[in-house]
N, C-alpha and C positions, 0 to 999 in steps of 0.2 A: 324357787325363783332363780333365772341365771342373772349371775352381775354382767355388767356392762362391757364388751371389749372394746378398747380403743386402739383404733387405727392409724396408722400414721399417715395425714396427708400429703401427696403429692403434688408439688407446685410444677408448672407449666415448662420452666426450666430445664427442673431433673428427667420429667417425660423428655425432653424434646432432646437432652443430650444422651439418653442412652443409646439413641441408634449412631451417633458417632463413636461411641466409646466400642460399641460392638466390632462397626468399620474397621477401626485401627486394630484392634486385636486379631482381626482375623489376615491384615494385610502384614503381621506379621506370623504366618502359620509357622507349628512346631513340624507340622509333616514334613517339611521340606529341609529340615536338621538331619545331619547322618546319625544312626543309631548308638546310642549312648555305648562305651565298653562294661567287660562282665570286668567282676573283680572276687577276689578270691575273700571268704566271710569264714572260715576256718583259720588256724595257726599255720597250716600249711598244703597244699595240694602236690604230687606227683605229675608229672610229665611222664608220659609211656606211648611208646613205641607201637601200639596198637589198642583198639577200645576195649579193654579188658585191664581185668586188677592185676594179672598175672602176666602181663606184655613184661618186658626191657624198660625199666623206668631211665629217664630220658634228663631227666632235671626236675627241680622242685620252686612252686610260685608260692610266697610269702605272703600271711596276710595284708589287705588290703592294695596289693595287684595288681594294676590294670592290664586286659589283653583283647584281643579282637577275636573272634571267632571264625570260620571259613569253612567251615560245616560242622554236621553233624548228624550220629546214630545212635541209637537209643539212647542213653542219657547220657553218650560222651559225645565230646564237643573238640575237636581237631583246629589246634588254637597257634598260632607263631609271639612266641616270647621275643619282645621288639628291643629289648636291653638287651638279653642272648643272642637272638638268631635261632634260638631252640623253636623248632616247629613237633609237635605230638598232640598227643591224645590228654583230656583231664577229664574227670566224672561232675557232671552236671551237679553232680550230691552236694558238693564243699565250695559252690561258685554263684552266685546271681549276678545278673542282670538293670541296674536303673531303668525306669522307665517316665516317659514325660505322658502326660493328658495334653493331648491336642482336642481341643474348642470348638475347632472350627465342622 
């Protein structure tokens, strides 16, 4: 024999306010926020002079890092350090990206 599930009633209220709650949320969307910066998740990352291990290292980004990105090839990412002025190359390997869920 199954026992009994109990359900939670909803009162006429709660119905009637979730399509406001919806409204607002979406009037204020995440898609219309500029893209979060990467930040460097390693003790340390290299700057180099071109997308290779073996380029002219360029400067080095410290963990936790923020930088912008302005392209990128296969897993290097061609980044301008905004405290230096150092613009190069870093490997995708030792870097992530934040990311937001947009709802709407």
């Amino acid at each position: 024999m199954l026992g009994a599930l109990a359900l939670p009633v909803l009162s006429a209220t709660t119905a009637g306010a979730a399509p406001a709650a919806v409204a607002a949320a979406s009037a204020s969307s995440c898609s219309s926020l500029p893209p979060l910066p990467y930040e460097v998740h390693t003790k340390a990352v290299t700057i180099r002079s071109k997308a290779s291990s073996k380029s002219t290292a360029l400067g080095v980004l410290y963990k936790s890092h923020k930088f912008s990105v302005s392209k990128k090839s296969g897993n290097w990412l061609y980044i301008t350090d905004k405290s230096t002025g150092v613009k190069g190359w870093v490997s995708g390997t030792y870097v992530y990206r934040d990311v937001r869920m947009c709802l709407d």
